[in-house]
PDB file of N, CA, C and O in Angstrom:
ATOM      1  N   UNK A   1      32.689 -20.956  20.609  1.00  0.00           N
ATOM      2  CA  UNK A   1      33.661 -19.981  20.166  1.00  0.00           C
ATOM      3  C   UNK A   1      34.563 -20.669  19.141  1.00  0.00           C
ATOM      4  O   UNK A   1      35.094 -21.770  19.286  1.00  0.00           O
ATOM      5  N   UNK A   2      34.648 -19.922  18.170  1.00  0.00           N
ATOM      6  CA  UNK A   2      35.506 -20.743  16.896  1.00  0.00           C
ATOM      7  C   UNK A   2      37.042 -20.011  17.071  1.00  0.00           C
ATOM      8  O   UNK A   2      37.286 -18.934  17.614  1.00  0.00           O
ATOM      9  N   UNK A   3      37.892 -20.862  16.493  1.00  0.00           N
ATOM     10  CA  UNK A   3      39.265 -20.471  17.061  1.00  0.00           C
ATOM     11  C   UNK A   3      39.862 -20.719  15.954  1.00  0.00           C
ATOM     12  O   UNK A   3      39.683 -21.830  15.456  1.00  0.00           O
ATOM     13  N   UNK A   4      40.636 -19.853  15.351  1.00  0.00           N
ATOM     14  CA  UNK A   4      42.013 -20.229  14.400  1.00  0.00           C
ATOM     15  C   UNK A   4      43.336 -20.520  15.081  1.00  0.00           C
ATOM     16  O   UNK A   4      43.630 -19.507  15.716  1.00  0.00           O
ATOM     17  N   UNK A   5      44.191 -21.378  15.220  1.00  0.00           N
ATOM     18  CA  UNK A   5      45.316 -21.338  15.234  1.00  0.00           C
ATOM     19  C   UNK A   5      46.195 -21.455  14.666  1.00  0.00           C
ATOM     20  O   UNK A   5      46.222 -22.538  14.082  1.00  0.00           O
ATOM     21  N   UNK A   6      47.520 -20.479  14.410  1.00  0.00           N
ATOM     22  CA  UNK A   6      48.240 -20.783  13.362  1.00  0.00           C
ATOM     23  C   UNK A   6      49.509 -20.812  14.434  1.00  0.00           C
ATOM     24  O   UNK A   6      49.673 -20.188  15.483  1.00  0.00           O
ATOM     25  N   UNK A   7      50.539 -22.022  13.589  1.00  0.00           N
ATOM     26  CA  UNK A   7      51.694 -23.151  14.447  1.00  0.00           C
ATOM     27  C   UNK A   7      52.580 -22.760  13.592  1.00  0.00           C
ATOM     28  O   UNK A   7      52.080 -22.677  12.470  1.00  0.00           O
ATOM     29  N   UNK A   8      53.728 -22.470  13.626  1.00  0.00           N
ATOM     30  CA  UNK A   8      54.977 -22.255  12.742  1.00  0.00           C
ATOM     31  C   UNK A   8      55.423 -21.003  12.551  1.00  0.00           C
ATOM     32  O   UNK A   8      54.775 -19.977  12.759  1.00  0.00           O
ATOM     33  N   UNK A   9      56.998 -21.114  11.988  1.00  0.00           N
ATOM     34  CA  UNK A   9      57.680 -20.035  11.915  1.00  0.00           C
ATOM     35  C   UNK A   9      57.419 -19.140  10.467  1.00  0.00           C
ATOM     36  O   UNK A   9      56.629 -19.375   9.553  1.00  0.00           O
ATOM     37  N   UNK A  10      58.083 -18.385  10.579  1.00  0.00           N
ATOM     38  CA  UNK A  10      57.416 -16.958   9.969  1.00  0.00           C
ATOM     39  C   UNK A  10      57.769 -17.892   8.555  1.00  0.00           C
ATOM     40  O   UNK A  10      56.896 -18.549   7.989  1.00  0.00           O
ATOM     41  N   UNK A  11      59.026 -17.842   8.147  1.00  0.00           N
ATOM     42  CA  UNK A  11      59.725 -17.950   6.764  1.00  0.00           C
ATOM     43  C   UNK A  11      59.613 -19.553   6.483  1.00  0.00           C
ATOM     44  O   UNK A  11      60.317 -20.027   5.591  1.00  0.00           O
ATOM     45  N   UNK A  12      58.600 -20.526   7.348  1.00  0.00           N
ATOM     46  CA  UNK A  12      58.659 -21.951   6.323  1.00  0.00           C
ATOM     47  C   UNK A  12      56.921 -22.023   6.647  1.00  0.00           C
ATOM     48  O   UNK A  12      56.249 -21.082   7.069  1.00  0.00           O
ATOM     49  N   UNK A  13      56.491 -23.224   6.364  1.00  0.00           N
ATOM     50  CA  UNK A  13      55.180 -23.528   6.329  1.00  0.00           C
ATOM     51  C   UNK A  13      54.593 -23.171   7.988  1.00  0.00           C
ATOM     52  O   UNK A  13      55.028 -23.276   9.135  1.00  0.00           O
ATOM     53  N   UNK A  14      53.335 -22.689   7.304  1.00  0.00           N
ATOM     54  CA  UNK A  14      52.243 -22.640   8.605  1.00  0.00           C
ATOM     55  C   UNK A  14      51.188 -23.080   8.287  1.00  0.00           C
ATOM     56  O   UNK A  14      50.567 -23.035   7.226  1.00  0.00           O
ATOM     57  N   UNK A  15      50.856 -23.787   9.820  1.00  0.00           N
ATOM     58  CA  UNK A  15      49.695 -24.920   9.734  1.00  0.00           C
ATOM     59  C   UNK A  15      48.742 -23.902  10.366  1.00  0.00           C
ATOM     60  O   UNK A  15      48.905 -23.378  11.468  1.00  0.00           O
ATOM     61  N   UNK A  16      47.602 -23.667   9.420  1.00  0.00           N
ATOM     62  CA  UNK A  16      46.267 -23.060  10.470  1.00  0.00           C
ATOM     63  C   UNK A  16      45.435 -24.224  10.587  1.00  0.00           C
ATOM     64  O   UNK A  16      45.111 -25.060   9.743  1.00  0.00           O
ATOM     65  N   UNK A  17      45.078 -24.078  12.147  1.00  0.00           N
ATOM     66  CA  UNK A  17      43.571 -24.954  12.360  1.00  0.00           C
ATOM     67  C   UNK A  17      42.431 -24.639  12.927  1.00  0.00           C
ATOM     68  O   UNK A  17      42.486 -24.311  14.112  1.00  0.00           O
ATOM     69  N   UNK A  18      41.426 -24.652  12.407  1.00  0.00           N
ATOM     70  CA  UNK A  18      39.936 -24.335  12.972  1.00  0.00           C
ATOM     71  C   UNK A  18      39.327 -25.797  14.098  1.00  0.00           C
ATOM     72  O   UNK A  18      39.020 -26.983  13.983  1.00  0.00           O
ATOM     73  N   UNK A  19      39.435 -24.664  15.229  1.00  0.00           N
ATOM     74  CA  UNK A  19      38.850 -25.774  16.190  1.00  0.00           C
ATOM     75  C   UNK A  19      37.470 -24.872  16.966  1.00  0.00           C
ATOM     76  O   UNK A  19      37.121 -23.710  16.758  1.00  0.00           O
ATOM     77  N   UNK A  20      36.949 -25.779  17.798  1.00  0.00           N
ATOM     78  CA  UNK A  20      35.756 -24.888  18.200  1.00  0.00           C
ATOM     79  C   UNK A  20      35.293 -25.127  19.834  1.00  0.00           C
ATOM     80  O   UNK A  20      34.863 -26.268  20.007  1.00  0.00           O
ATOM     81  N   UNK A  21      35.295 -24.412  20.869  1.00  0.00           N
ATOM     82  CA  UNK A  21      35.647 -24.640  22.128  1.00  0.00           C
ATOM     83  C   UNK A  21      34.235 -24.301  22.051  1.00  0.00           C
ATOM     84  O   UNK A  21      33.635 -23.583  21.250  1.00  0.00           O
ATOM     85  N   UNK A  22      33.649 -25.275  23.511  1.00  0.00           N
ATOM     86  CA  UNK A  22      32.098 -25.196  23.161  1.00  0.00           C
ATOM     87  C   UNK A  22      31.680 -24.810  25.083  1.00  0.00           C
ATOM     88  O   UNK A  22      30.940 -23.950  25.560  1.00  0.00           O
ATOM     89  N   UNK A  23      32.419 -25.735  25.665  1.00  0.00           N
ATOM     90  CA  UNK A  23      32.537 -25.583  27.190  1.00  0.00           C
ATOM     91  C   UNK A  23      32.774 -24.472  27.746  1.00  0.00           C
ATOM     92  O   UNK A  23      33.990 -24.284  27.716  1.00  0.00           O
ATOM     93  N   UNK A  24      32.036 -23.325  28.424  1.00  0.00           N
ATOM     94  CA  UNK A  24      32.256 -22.396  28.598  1.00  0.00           C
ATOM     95  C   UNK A  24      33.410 -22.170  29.776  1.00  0.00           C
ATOM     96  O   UNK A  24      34.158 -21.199  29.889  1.00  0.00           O
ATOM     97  N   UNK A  25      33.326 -23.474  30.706  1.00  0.00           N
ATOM     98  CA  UNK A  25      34.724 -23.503  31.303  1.00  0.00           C
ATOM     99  C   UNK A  25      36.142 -22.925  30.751  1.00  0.00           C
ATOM    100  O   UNK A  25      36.934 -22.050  31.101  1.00  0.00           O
ATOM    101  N   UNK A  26      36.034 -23.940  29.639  1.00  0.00           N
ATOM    102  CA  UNK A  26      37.741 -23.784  28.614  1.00  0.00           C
ATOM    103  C   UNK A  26      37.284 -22.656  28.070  1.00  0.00           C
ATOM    104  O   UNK A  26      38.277 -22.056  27.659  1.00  0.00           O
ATOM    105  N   UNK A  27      36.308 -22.036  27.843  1.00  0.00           N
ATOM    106  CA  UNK A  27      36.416 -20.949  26.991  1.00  0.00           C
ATOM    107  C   UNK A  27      36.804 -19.648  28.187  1.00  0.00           C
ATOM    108  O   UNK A  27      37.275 -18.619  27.705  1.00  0.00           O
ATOM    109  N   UNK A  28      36.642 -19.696  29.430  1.00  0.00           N
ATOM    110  CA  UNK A  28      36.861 -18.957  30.042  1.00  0.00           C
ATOM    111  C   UNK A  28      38.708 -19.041  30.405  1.00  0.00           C
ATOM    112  O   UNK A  28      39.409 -18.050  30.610  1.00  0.00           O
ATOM    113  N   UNK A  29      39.126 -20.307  30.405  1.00  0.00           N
ATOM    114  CA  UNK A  29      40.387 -20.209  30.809  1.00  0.00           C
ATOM    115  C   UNK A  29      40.913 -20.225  29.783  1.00  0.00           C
ATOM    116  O   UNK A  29      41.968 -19.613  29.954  1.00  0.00           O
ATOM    117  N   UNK A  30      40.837 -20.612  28.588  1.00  0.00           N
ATOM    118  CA  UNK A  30      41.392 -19.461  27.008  1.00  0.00           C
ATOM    119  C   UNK A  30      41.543 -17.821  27.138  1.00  0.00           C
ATOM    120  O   UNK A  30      42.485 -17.168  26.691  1.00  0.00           O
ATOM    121  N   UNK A  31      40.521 -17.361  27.776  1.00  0.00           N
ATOM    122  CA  UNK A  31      40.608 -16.336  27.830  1.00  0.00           C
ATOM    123  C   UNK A  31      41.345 -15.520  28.985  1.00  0.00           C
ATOM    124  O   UNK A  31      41.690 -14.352  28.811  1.00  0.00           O
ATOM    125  N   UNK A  32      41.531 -16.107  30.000  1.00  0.00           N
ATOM    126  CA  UNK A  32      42.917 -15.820  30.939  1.00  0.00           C
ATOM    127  C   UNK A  32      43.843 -16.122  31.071  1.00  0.00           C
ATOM    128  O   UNK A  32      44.645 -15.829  31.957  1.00  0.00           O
ATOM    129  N   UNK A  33      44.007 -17.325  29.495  1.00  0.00           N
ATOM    130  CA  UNK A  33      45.720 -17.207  28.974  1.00  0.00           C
ATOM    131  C   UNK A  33      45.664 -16.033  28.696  1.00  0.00           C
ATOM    132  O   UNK A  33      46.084 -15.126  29.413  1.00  0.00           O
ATOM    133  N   UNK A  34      44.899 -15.857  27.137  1.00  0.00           N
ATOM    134  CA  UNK A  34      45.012 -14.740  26.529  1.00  0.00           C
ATOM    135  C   UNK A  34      45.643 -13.032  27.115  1.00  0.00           C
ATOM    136  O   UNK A  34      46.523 -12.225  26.815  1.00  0.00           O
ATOM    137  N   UNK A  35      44.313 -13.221  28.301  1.00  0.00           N
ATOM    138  CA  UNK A  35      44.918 -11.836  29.002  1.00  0.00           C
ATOM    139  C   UNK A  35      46.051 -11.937  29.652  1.00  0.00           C
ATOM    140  O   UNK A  35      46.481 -10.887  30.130  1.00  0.00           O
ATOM    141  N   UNK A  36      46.874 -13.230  29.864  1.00  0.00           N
ATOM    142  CA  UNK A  36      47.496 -13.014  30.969  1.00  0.00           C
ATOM    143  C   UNK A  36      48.995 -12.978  29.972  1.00  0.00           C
ATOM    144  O   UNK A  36      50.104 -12.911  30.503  1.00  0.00           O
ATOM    145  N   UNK A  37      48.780 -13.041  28.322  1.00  0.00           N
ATOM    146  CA  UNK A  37      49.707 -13.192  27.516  1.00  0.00           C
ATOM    147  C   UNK A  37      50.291 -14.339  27.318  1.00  0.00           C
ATOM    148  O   UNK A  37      51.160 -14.445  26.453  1.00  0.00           O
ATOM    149  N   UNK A  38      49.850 -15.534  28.203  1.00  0.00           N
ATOM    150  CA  UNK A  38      50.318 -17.182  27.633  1.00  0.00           C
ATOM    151  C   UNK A  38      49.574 -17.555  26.495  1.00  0.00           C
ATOM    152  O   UNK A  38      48.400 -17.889  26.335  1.00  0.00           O
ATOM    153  N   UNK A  39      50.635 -17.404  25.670  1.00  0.00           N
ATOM    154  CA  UNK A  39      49.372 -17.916  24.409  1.00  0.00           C
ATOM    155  C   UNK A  39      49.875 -18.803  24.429  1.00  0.00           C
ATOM    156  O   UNK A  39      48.951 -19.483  24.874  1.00  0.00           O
ATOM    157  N   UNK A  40      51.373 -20.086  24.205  1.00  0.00           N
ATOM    158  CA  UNK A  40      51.546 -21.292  24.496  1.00  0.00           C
ATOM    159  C   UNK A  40      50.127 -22.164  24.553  1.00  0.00           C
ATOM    160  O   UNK A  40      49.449 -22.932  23.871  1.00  0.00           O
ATOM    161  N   UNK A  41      50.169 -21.278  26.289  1.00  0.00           N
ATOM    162  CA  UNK A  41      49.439 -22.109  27.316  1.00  0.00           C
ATOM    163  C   UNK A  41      47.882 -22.486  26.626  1.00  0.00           C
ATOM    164  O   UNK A  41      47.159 -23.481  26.580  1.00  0.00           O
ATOM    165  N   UNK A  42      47.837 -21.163  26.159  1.00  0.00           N
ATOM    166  CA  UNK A  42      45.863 -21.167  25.314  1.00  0.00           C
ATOM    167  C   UNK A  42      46.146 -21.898  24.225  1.00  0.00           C
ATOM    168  O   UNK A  42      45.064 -22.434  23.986  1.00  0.00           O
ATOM    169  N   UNK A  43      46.956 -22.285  23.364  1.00  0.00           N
ATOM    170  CA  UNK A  43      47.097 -23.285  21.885  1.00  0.00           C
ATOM    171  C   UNK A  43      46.943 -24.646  22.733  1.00  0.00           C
ATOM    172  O   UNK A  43      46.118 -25.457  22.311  1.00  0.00           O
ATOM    173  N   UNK A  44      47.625 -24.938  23.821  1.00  0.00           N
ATOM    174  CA  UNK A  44      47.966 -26.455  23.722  1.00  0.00           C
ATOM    175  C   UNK A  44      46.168 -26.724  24.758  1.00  0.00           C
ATOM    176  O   UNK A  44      45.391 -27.665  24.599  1.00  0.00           O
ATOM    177  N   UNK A  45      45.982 -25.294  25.941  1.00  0.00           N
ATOM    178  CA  UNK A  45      44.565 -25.661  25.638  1.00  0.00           C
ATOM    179  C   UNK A  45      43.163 -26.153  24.728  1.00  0.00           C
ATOM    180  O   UNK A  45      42.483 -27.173  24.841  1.00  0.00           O
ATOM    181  N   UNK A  46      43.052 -25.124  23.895  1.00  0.00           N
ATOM    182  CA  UNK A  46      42.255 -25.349  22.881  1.00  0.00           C
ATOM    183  C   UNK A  46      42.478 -26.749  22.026  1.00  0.00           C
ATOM    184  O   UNK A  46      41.625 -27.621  21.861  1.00  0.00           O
ATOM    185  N   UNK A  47      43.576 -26.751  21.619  1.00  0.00           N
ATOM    186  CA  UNK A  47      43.991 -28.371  21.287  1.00  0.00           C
ATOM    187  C   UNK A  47      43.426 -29.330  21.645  1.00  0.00           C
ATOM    188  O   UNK A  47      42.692 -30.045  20.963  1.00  0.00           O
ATOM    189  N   UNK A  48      43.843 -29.502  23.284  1.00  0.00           N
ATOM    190  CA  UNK A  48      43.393 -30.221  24.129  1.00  0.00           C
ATOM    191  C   UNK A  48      41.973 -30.294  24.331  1.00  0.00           C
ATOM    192  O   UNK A  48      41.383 -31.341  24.595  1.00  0.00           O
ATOM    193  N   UNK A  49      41.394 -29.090  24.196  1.00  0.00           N
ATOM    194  CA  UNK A  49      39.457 -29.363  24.904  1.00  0.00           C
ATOM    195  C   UNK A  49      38.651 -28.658  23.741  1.00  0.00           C
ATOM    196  O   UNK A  49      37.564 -28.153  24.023  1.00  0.00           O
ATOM    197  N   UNK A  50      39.145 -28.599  22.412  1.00  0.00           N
ATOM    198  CA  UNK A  50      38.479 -27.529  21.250  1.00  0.00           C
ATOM    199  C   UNK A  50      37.991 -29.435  20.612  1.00  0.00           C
ATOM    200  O   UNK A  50      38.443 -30.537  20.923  1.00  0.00           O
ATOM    201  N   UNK A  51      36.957 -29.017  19.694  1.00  0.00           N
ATOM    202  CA  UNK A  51      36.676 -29.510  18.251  1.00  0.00           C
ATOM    203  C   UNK A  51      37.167 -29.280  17.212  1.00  0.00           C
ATOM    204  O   UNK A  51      37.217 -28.134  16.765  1.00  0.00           O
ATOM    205  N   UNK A  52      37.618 -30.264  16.622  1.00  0.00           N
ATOM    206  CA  UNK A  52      38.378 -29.877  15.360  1.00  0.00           C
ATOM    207  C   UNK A  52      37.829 -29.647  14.592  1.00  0.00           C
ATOM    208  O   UNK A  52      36.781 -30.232  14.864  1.00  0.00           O
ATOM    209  N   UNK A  53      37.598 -28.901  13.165  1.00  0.00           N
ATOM    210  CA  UNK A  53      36.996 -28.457  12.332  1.00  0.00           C
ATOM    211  C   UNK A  53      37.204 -29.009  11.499  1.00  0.00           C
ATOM    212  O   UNK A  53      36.782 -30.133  11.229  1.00  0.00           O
ATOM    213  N   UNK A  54      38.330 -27.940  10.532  1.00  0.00           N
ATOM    214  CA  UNK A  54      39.498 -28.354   9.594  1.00  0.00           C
ATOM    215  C   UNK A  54      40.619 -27.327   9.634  1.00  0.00           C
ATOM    216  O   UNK A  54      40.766 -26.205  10.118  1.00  0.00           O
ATOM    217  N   UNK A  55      41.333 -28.165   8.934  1.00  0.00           N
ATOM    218  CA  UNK A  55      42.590 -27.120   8.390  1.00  0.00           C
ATOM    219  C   UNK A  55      42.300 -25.888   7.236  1.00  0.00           C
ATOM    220  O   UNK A  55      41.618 -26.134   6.242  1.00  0.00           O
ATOM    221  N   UNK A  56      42.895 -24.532   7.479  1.00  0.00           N
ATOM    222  CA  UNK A  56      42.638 -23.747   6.799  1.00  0.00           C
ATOM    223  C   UNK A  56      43.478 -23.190   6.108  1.00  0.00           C
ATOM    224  O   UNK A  56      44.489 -23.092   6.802  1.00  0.00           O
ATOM    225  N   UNK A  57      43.675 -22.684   4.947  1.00  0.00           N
ATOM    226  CA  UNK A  57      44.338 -21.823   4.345  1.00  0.00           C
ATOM    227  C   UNK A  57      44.585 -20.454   4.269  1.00  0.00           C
ATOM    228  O   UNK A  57      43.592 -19.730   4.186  1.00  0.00           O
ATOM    229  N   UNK A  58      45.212 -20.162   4.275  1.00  0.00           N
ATOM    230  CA  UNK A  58      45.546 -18.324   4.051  1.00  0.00           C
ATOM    231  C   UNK A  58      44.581 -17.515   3.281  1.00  0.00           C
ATOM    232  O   UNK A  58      44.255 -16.507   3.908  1.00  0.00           O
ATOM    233  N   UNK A  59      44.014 -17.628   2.116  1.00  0.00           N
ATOM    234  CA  UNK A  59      42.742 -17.292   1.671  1.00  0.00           C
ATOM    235  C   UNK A  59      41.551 -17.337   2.198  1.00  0.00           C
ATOM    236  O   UNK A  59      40.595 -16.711   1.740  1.00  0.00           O
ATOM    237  N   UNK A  60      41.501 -18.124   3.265  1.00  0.00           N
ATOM    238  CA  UNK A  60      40.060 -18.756   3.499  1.00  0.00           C
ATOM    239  C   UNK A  60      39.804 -17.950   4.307  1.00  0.00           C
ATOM    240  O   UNK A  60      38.825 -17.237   4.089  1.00  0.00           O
ATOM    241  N   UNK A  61      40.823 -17.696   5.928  1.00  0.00           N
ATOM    242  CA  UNK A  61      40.769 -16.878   6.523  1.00  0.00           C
ATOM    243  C   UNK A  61      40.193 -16.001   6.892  1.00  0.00           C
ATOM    244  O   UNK A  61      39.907 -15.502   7.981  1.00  0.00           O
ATOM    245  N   UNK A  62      39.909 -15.696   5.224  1.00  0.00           N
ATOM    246  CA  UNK A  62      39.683 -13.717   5.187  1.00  0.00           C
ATOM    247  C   UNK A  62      37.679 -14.099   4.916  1.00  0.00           C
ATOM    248  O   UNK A  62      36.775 -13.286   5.108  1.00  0.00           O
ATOM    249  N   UNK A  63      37.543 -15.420   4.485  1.00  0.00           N
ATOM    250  CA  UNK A  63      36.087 -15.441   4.859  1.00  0.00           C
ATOM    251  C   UNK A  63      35.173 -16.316   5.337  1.00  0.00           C
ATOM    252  O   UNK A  63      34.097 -16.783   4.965  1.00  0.00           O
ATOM    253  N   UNK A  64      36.203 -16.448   6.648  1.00  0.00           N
ATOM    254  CA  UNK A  64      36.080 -17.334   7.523  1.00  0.00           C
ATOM    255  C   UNK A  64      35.452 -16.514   8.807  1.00  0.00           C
ATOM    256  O   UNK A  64      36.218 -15.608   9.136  1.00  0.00           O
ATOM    257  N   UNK A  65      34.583 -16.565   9.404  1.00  0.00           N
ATOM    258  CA  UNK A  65      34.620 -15.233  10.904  1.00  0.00           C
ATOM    259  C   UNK A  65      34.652 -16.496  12.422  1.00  0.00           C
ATOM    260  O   UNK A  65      33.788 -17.125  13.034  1.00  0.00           O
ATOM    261  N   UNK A  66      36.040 -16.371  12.501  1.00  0.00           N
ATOM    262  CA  UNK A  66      36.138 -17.139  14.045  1.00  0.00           C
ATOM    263  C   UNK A  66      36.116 -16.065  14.933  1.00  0.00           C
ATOM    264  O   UNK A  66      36.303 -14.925  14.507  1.00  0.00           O
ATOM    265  N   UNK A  67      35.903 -16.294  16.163  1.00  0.00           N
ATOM    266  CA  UNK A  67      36.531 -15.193  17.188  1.00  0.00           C
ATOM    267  C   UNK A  67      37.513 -15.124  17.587  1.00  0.00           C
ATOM    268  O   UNK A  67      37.720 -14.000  18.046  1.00  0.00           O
ATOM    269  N   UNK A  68      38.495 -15.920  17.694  1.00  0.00           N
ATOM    270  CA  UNK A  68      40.011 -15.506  18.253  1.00  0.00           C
ATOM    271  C   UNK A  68      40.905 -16.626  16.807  1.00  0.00           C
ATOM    272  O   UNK A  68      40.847 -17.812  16.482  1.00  0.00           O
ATOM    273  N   UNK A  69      41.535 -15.597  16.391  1.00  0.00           N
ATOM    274  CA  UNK A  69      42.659 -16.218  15.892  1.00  0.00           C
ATOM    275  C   UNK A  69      44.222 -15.383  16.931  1.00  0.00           C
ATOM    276  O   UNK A  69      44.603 -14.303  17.383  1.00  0.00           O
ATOM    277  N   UNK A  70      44.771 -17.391  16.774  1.00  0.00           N
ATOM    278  CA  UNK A  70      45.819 -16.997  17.768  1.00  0.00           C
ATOM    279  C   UNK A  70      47.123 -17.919  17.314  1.00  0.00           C
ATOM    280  O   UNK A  70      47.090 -19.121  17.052  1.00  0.00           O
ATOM    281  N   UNK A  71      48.306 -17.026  17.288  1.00  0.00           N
ATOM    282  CA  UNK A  71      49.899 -17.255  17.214  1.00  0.00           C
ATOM    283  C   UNK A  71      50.321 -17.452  18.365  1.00  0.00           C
ATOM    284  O   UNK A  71      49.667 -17.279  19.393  1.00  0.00           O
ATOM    285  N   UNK A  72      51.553 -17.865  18.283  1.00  0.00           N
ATOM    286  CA  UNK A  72      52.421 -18.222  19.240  1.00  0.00           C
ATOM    287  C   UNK A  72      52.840 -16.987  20.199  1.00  0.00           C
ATOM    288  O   UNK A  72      53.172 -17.118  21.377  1.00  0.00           O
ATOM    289  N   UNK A  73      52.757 -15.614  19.401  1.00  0.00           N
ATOM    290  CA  UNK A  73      53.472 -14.417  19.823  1.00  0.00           C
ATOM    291  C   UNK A  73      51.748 -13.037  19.517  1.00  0.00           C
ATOM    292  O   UNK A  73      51.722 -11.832  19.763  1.00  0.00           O
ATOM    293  N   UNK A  74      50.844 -13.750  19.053  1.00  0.00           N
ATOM    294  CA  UNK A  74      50.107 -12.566  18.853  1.00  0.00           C
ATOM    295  C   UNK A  74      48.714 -13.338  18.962  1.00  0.00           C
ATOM    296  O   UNK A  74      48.470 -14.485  18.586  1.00  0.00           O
ATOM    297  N   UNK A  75      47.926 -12.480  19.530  1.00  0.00           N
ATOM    298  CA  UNK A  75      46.024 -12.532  19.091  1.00  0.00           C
ATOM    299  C   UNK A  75      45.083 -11.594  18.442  1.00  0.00           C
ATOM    300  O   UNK A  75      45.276 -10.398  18.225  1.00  0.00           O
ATOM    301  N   UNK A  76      44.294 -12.129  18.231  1.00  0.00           N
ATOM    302  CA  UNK A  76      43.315 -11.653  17.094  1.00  0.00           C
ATOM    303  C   UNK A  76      42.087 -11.633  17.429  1.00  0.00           C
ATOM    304  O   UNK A  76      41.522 -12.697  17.176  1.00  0.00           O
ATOM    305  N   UNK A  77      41.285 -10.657  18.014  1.00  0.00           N
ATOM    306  CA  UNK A  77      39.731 -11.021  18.029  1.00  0.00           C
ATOM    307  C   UNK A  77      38.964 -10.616  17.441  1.00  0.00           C
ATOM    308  O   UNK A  77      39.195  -9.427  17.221  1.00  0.00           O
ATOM    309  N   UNK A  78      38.251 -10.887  17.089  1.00  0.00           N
ATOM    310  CA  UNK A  78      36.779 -10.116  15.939  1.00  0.00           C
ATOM    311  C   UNK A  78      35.497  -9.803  17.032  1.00  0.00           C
ATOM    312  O   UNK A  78      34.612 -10.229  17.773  1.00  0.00           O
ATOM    313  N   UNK A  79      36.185  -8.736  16.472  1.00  0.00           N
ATOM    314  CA  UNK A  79      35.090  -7.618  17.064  1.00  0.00           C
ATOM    315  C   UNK A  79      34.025  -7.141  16.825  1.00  0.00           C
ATOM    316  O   UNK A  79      33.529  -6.119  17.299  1.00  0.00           O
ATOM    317  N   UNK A  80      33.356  -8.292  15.609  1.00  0.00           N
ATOM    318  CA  UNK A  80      32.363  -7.784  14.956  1.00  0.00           C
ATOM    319  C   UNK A  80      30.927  -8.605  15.844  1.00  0.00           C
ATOM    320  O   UNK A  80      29.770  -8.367  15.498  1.00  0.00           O
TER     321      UNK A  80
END
């Protein structure tokens, strides 16, 4: 499962990072932060047990297809 995370406040720099959770364990307890609304808890997971990719940009994003991109306050899944 490929993961975006983006770290920072609205009005100064934001760091996105592409990491990639491969263990279906962590990928399951990513996903009951998610539902349970700890996203904290799911960033410093994925961190912790993801592959790093690279860093991404705001352009790239858009043609990039991860399955969960995730904020501090919001998630994102592709539903495609």
């Amino acid at each position: 499962m490929k993961v975006i995370i983006v770290v920072g406040k609205k009005n100064q720099k934001r760091t996105r990072l592409m990491l990639e959770l491969i263990d279906k364990k962590s990928i399951a307890e990513v996903k009951r932060h998610v539902n349970n609304l700890k996203f904290p808890e799911a960033i410093s997971n994925i961190i912790a047990k993801g592959e790093y990719i690279k860093e991404v940009t705001d352009k790239e994003i858009a043609h990039l297809a991860p399955d969960l991109i995730l904020t501090d306050t919001n998630v994102y899944w592709n539903l495609l």
